[in-house]
C-alpha positions in Angstrom: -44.0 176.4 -37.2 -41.9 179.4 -37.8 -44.1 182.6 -37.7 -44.4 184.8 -40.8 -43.9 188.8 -40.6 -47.3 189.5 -41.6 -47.8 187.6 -38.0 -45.3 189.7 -36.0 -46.2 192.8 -37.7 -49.9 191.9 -36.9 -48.8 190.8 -33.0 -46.6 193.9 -32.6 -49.8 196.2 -33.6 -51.9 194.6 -31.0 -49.8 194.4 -28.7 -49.1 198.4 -28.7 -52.7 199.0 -29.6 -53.7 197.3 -26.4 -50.7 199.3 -24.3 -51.7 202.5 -25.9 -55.5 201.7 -24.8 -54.4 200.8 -21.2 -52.4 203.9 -20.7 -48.9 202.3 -20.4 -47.2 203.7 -23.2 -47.8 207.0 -25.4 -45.8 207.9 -28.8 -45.8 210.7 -31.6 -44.4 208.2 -34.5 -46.4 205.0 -35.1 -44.8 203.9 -38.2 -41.3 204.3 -36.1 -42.3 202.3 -33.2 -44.0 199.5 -35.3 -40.9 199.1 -37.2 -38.9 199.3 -34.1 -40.9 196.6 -32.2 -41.0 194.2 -35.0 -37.4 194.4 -35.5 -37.0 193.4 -31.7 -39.4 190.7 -31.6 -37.9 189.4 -34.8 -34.6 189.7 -33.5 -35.4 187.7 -30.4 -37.6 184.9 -32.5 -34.4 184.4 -34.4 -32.1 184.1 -31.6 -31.7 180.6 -31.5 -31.5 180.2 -35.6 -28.7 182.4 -35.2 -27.2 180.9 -32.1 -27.3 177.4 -33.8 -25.5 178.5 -36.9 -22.7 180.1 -35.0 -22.3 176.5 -32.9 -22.1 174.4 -36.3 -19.6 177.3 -37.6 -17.5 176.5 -34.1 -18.0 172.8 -34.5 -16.9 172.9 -38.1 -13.9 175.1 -37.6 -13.0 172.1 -34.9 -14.2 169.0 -37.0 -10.1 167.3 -37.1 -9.8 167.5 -33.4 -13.1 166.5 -32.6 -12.5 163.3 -34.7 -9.3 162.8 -33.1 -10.6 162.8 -30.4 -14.0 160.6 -31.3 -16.6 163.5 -29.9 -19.6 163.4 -31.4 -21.0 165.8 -33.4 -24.3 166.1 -31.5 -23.2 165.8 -28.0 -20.3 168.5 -28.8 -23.5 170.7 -30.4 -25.2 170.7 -26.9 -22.2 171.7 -25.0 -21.1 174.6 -27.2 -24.4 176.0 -27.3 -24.8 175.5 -23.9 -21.9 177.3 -23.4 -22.9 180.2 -25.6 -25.8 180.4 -24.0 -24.4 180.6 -20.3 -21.6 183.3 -22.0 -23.8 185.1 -23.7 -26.7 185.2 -20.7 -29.3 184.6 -23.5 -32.8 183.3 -22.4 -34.1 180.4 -24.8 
């Protein structure tokens, strides 16, 4: 189940609510820094959406070799995101 902003906005407030309260963090702007760190968790909820649309775009661009060459589809999705993911040094 994909989690809604109202949920990230609500976990990024508690989550700097409870840093604030244990003396780990201290800002001036708290409209700045919410918006901030929802826009990072967001961003790193939505890393594999993104990760497997940029695979199917690769995969598509090579869809006439691939058939030459009778790869599948699936197994040839693993191994370029695989890839990726080893390039890229991206934590799934």
């Amino acid at each position: 189940m994909p989690l809604t902003r109202e949920f990230i906005g609500y976990m990024t407030k508690e989550a700097l609510k409870r840093l604030t309260a244990a003396g780990l963090i201290e800002y001036e702007q708290p409209e700045y820094v919410t918006e901030v760190m929802n826009q990072v968790v967001l961003d790193e909820l939505t890393i594999e959406s993104r990760l497997d649309e940029e695979v199917r775009k690769i995969l598509e661009e090579h869809g006439a070799e691939m058939k030459e060459a009778g790869a599948e589809y699936e197994e040839m999705f693993k191994k370029v995101k695989k890839q990726l993911v080893r390039e890229r040094k991206v934590v799934l």
